[in-house]
Gaussian input, Z-matrix of N, CA and C with variables (Angstrom, degrees):
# hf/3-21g

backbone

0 1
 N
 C     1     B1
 C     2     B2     1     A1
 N     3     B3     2     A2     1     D1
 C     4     B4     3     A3     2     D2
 C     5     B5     4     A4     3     D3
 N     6     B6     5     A5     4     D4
 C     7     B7     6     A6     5     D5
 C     8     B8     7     A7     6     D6
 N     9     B9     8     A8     7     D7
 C    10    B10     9     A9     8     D8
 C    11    B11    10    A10     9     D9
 N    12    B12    11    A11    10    D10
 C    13    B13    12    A12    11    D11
 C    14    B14    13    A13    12    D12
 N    15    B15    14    A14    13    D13
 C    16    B16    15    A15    14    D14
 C    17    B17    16    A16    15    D15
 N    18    B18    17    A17    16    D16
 C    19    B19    18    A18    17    D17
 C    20    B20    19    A19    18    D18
 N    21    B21    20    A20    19    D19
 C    22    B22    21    A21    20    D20
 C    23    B23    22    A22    21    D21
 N    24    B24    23    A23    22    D22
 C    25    B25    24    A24    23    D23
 C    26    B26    25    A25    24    D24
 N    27    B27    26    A26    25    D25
 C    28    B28    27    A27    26    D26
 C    29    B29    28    A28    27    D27
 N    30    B30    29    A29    28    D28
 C    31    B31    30    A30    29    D29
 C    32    B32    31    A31    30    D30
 N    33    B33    32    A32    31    D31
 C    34    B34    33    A33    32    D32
 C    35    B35    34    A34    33    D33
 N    36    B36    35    A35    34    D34
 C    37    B37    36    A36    35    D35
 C    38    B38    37    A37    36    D36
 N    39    B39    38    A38    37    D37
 C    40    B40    39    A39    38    D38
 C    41    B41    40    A40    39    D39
 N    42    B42    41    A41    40    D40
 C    43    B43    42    A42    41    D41
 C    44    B44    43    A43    42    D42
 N    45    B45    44    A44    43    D43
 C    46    B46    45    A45    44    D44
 C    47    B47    46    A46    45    D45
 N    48    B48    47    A47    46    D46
 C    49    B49    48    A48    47    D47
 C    50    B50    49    A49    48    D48
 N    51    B51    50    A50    49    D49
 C    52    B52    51    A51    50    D50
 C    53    B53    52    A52    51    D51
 N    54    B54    53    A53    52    D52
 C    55    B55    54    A54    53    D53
 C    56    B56    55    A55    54    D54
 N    57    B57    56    A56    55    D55
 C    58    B58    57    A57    56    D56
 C    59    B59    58    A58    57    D57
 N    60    B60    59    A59    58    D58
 C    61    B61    60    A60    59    D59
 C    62    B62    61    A61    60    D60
 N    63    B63    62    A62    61    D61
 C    64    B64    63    A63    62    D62
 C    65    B65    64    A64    63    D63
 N    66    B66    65    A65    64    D64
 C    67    B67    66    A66    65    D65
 C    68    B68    67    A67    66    D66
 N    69    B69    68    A68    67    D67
 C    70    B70    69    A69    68    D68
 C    71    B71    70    A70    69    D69
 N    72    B72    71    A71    70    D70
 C    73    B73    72    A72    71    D71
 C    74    B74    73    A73    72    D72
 N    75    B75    74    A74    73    D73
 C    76    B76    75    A75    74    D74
 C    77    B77    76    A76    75    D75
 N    78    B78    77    A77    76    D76
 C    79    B79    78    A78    77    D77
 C    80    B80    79    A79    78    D78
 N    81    B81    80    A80    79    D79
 C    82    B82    81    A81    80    D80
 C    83    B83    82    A82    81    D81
 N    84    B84    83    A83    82    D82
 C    85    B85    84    A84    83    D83
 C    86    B86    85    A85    84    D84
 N    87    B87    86    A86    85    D85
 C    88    B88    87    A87    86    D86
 C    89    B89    88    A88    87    D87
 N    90    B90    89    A89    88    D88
 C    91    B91    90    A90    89    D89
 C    92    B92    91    A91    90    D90
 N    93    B93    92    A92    91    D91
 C    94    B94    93    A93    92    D92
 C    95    B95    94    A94    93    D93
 N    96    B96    95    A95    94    D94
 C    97    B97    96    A96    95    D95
 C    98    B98    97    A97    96    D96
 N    99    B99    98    A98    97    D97
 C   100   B100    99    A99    98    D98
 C   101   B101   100   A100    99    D99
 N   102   B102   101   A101   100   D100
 C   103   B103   102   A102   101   D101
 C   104   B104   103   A103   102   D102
 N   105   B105   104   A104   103   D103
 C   106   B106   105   A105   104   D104
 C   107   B107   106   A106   105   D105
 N   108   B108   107   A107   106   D106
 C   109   B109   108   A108   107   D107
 C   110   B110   109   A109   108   D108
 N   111   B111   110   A110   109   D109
 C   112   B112   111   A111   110   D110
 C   113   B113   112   A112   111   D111
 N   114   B114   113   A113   112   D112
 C   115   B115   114   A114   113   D113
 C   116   B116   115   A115   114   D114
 N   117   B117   116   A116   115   D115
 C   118   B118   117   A117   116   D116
 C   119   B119   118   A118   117   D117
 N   120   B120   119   A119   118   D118
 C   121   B121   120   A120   119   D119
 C   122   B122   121   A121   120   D120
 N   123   B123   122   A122   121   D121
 C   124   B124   123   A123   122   D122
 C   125   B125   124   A124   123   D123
 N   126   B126   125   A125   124   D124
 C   127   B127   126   A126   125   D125
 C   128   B128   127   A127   126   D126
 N   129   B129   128   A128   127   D127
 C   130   B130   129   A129   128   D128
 C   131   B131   130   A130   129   D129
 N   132   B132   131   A131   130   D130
 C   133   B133   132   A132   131   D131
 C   134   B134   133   A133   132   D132
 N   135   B135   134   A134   133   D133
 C   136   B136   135   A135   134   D134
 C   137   B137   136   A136   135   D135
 N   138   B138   137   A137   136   D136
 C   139   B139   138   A138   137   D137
 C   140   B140   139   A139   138   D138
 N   141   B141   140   A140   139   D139
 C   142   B142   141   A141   140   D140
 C   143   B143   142   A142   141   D141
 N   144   B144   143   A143   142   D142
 C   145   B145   144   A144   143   D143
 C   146   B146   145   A145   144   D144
 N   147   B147   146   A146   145   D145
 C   148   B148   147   A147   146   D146
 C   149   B149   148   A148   147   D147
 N   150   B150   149   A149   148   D148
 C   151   B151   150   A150   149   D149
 C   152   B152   151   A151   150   D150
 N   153   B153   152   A152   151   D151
 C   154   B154   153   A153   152   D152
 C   155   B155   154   A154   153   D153
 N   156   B156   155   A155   154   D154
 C   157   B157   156   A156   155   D155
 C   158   B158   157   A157   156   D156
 N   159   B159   158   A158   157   D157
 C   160   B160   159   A159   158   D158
 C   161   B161   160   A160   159   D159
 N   162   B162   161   A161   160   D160
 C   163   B163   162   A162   161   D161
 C   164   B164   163   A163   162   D162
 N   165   B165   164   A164   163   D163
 C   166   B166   165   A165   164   D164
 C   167   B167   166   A166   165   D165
 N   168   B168   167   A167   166   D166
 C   169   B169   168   A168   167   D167
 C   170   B170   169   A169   168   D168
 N   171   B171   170   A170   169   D169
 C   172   B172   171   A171   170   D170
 C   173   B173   172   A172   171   D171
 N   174   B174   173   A173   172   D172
 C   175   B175   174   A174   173   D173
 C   176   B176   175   A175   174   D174
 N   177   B177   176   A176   175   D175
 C   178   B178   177   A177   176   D176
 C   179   B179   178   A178   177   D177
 N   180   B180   179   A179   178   D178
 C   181   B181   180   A180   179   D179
 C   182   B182   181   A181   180   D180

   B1=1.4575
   B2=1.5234
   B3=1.5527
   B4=1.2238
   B5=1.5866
   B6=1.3296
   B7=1.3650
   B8=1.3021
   B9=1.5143
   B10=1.3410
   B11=1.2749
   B12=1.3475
   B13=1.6699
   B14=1.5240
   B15=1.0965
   B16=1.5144
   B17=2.0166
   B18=1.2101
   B19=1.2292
   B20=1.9304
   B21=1.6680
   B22=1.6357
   B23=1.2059
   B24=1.2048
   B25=1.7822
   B26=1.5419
   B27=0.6778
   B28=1.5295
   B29=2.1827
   B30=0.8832
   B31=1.4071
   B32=1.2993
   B33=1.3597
   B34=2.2750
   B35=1.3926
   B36=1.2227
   B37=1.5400
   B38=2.0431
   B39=0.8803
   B40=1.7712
   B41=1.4482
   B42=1.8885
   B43=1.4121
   B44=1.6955
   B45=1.3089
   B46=1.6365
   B47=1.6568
   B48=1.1710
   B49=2.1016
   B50=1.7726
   B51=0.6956
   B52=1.3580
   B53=1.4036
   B54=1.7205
   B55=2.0360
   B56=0.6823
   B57=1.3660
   B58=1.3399
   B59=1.7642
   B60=1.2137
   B61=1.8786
   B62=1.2476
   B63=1.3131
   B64=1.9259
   B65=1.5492
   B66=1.5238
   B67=1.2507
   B68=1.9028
   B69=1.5006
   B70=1.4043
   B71=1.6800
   B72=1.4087
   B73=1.3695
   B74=1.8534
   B75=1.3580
   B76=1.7370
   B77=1.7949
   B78=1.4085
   B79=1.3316
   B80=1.6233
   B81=1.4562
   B82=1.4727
   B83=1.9259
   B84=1.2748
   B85=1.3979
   B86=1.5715
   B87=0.9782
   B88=1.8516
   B89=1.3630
   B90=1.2480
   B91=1.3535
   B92=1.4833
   B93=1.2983
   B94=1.7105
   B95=1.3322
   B96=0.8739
   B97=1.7884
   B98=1.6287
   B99=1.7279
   B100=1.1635
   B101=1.5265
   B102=1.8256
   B103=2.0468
   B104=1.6193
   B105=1.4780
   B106=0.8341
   B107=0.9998
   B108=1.2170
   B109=1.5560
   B110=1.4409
   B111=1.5019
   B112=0.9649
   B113=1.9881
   B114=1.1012
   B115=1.3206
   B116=1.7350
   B117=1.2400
   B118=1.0999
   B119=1.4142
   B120=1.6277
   B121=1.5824
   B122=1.1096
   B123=1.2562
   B124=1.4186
   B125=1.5919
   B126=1.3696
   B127=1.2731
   B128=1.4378
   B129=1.5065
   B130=1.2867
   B131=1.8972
   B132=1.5458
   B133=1.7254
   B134=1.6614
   B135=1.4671
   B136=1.5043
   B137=0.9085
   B138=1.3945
   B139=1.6441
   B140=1.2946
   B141=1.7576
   B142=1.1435
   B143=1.3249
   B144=1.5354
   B145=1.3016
   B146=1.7625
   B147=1.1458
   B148=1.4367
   B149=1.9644
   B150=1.6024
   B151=1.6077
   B152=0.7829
   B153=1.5319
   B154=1.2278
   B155=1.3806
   B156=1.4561
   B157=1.6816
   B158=1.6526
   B159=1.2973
   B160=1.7998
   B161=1.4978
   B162=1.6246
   B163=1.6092
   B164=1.8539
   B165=1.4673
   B166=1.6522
   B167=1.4208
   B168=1.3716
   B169=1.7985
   B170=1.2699
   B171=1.3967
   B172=1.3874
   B173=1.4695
   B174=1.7626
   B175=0.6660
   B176=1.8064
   B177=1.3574
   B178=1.9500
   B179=1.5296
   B180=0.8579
   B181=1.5733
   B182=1.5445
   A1=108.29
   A2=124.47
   A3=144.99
   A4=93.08
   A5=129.57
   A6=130.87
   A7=110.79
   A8=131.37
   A9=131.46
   A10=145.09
   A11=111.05
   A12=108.89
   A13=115.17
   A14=106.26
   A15=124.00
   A16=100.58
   A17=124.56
   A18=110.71
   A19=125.52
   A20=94.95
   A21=95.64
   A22=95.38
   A23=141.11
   A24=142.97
   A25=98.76
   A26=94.34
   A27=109.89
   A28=101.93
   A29=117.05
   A30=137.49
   A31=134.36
   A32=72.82
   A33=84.47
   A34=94.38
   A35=139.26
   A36=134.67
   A37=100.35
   A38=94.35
   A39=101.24
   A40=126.78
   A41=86.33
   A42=103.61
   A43=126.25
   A44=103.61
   A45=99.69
   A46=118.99
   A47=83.88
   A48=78.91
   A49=114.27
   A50=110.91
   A51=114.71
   A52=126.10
   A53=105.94
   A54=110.65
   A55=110.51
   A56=155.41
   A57=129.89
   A58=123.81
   A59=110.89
   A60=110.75
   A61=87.83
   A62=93.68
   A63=125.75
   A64=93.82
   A65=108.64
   A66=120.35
   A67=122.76
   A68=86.84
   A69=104.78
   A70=110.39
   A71=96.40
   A72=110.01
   A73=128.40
   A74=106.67
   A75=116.96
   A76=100.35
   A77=141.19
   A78=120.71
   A79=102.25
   A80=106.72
   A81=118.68
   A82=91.98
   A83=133.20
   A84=127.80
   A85=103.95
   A86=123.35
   A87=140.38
   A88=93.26
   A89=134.21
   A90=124.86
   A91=123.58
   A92=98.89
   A93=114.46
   A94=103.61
   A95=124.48
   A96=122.23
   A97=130.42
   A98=77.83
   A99=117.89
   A100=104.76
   A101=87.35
   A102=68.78
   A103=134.74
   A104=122.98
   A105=97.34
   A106=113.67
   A107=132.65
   A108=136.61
   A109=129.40
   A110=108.72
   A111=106.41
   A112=94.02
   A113=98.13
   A114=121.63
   A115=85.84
   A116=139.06
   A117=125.89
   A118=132.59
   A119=99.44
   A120=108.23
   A121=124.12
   A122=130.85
   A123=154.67
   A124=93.84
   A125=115.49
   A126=127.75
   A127=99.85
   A128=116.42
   A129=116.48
   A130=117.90
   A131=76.23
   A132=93.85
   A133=108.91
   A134=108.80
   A135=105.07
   A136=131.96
   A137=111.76
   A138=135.24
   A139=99.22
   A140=124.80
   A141=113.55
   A142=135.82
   A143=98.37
   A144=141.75
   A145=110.47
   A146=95.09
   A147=113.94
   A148=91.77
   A149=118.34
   A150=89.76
   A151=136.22
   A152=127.62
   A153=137.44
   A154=119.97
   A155=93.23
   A156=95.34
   A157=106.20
   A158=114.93
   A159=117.03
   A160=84.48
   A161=123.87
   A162=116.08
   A163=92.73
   A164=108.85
   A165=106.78
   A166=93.40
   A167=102.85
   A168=106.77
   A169=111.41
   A170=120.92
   A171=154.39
   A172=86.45
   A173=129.41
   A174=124.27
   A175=120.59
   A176=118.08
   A177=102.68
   A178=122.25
   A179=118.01
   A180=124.92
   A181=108.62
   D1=92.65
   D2=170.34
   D3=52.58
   D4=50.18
   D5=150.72
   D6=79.40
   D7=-5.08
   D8=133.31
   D9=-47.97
   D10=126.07
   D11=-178.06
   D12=-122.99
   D13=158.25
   D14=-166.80
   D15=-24.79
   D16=-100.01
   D17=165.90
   D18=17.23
   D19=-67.50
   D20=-165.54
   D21=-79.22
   D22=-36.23
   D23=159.94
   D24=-35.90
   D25=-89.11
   D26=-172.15
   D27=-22.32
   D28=-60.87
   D29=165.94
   D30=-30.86
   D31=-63.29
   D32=162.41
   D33=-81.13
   D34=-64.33
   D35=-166.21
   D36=-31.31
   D37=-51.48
   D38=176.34
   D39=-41.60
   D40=-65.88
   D41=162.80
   D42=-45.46
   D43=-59.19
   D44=167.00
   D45=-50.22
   D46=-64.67
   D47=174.15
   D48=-44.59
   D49=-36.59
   D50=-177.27
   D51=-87.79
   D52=-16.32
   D53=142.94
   D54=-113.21
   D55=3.38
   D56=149.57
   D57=-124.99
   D58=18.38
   D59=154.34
   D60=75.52
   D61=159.78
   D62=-176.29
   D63=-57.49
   D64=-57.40
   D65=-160.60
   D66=-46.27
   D67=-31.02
   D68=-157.47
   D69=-88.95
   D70=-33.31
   D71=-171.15
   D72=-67.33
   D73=-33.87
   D74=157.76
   D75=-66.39
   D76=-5.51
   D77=167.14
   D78=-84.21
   D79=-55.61
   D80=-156.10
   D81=-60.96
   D82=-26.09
   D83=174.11
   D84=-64.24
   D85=-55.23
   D86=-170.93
   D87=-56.29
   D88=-43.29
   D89=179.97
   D90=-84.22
   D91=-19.57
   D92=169.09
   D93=-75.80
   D94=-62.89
   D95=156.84
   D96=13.97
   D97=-83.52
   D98=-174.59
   D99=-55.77
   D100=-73.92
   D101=177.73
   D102=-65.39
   D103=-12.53
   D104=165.01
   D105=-58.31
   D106=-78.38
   D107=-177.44
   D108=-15.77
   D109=-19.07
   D110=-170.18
   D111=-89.77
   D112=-35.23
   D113=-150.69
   D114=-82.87
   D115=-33.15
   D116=143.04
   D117=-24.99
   D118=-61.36
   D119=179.30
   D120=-59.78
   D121=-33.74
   D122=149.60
   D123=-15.89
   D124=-91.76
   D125=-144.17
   D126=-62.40
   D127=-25.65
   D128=-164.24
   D129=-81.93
   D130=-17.07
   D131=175.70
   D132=-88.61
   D133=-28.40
   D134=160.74
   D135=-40.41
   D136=-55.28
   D137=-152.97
   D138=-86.16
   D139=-23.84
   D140=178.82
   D141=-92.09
   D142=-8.96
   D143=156.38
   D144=-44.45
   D145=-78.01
   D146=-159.71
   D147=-73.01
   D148=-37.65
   D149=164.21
   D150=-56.66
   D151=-37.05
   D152=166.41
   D153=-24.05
   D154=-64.34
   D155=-164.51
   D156=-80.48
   D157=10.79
   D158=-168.34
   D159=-91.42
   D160=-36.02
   D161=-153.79
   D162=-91.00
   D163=165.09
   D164=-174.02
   D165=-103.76
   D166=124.14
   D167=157.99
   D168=-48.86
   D169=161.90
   D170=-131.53
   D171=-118.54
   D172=121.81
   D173=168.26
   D174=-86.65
   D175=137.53
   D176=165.40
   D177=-30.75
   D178=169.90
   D179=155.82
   D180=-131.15

């Protein structure tokens, strides 16, 4: 995972606990969450976007 190993995980995990408290840390996840998720939806609306316009509309008859 991007050339990190257990150790340097381990490290920052510390670091966070140690600026922002037990307390703080189940919010700052919920918001990581979130944006991914959001940031998921994003891409997914891209992609559906951009199929769209790959397939040829339906001409009248």
């Amino acid at each position: 995972m991007f050339g990190l190993g257990a150790p340097e995980i381990l490290l920052i995990a510390l670091v966070v606990l140690l600026l922002f408290g037990g307390k703080k840390i189940p919010e700052l996840m919920k918001g990581l969450g979130k944006g991914v998720k959001s940031f998921k939806d994003g891409m997914r609306e891209v992609e559906d976007t951009s199929d769209e316009k790959k397939t040829p509309a339906e001409k009248p008859e």
